[in-house]
N, C-alpha and C positions, 0 to 999 in steps of 0.2 A: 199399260205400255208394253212393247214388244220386251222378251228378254235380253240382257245383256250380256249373259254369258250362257253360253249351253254346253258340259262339259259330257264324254261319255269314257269311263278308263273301264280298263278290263282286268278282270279279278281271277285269281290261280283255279276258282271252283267254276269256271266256265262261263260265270255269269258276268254281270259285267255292273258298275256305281255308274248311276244319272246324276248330274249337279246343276241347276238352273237357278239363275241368281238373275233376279227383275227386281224390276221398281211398282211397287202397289200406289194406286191414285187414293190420294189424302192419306199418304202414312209416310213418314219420313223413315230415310235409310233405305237399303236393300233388302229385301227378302230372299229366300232362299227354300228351291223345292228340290229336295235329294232321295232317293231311295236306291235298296239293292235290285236287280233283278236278276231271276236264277235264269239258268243255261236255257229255258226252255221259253222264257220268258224275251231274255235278249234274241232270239232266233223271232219269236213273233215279230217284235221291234225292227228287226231286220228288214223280214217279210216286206213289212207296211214300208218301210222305206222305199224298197226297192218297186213297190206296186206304184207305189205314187210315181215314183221317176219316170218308169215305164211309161203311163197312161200318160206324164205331160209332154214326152216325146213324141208320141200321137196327137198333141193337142187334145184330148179326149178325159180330162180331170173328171172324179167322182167323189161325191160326197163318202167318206169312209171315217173309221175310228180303229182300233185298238186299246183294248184293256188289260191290263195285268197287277193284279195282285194290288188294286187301289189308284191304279195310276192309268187315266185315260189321254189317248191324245187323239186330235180330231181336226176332220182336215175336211173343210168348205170352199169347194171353188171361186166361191162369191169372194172369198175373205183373202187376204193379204199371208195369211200367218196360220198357225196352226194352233190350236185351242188346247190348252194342257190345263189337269184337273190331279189334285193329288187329296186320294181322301186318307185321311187315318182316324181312327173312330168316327170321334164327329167333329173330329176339325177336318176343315176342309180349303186348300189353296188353290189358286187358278191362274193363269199367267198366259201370255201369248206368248208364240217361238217363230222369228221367222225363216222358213223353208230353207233359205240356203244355208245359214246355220245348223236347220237340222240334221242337211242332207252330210253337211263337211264332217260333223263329229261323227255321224255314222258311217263313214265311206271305210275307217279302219273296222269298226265292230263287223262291217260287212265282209270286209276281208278275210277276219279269225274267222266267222263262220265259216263261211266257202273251201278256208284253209281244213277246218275243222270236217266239213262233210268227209272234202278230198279226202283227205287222210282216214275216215272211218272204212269200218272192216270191207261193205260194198261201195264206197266210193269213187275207187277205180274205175268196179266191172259198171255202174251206173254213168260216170261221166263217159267213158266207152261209147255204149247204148246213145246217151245224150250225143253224141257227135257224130251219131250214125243218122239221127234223124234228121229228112231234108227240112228246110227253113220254108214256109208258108210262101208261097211265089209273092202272095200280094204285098208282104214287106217290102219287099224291093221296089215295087212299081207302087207304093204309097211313098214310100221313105225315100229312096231313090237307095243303090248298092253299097255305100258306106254304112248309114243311116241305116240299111234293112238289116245289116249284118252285126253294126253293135244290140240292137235292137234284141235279135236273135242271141245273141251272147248274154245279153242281162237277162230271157227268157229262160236260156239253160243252166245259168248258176241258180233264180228261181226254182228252176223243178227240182236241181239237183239237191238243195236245201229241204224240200220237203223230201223228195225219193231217201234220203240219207236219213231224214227222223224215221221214216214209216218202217224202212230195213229195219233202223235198230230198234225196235219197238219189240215186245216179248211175243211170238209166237205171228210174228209177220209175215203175210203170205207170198209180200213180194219178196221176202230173202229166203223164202221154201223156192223160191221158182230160181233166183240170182245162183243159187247152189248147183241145183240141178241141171245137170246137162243136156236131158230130154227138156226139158220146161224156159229152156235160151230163148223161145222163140216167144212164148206169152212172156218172159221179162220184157222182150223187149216194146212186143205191142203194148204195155204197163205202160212202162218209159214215153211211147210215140203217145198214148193214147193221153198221158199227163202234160203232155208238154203243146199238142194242139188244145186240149181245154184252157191252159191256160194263155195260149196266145190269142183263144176267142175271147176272154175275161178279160184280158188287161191291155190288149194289142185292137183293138176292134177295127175290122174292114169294114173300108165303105162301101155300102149296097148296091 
């Protein structure tokens, strides 16, 4: 059976407690699937969230997953729900979550993240870059101009999440370029060049 509760709370070290509490067929009582996930972990989690939303916006769902640290979740267009898998040695839990549940407990962890980017050391000069690049014309004329422009907003908090891990990253070539005053100009084709791959990936025009 689908979950009953899907909880996600956020933890002082960045990361963030999953609490999933379903009903297993032929076992009485509630079960219960919990783990931690660290800073870099909950930011995956994010990701997949935010990918999934994207694509059902376009009508255009895909078969995807996410793993971390034991804990799978998996998402089938065919399926109602999303497929969660929680291994620890060799016990192993599985339970179904359905989407809008997933989507609600994540829309805050989605927000500390984005909070989190913003405020890192390149955050700024990156959301900047990000709001310089024009928005794909066919957004509009698929989505129509509301529709094309949130569209493009959940695109850029996207890139800006990954552009923010890759800066802080130890000897990052995009924050050799964000630095440099001569190199403003390959940051920013960085930025334009991440943000149409990813509006071809999760946004897809029709032919």
């Amino acid at each position: 059976m689908p979950a009953k509760i899907f909880l996600m709370e956020a933890r002082e070290d960045g990361g963030a407690r999953l609490a999933l509490n379903y009903k297993h067929a032929g076992r009485s009582g509630i079960q219960r699937i919990s783990c931690d996930l660290p800073q870099a972990g909950l930011l995956q989690l994010v990701l997949f969230a935010e990918a999934l939303s994207l694509r059902k916006r376009f009508g255009e769902p895909a078969a995807s997953d996410v793993a971390i640290d034991g804990l799978t979740l998996s998402f089938d267009p065919a399926q109602p729900d999303l497929h969660v898998v929680r291994q620890a040695g060799y016990s192993s839990q599985a339970a179904r979550l359905p989407l809008a549940a997933f989507h609600s407990a994540m829309a805050e962890m989605t927000d500390l993240c984005i909070a989190r980017a913003e405020a890192s050391k390149h955050g700024p000069a990156l959301k900047h870059l990000l709001a310089e690049c024009p928005p794909p014309a066919a957004l509009a004329a698929q989505l129509g101009q509301d529709d094309g422009d949130l569209a493009m907003h959940q695109l850029r908090e996207i890139a800006l999440l990954l552009l923010a891990q890759d800066a802080a990253a130890r000897g990052s070539a995009l924050a050799r370029k964000l630095r440099g005053k001569k190199s403003q100009d390959q940051a920013r084709a960085a930025v334009s060049s991440l943000l149409q791959a990813l509006a071809t990936e999760l946004a897809p025009m029709p032919a």
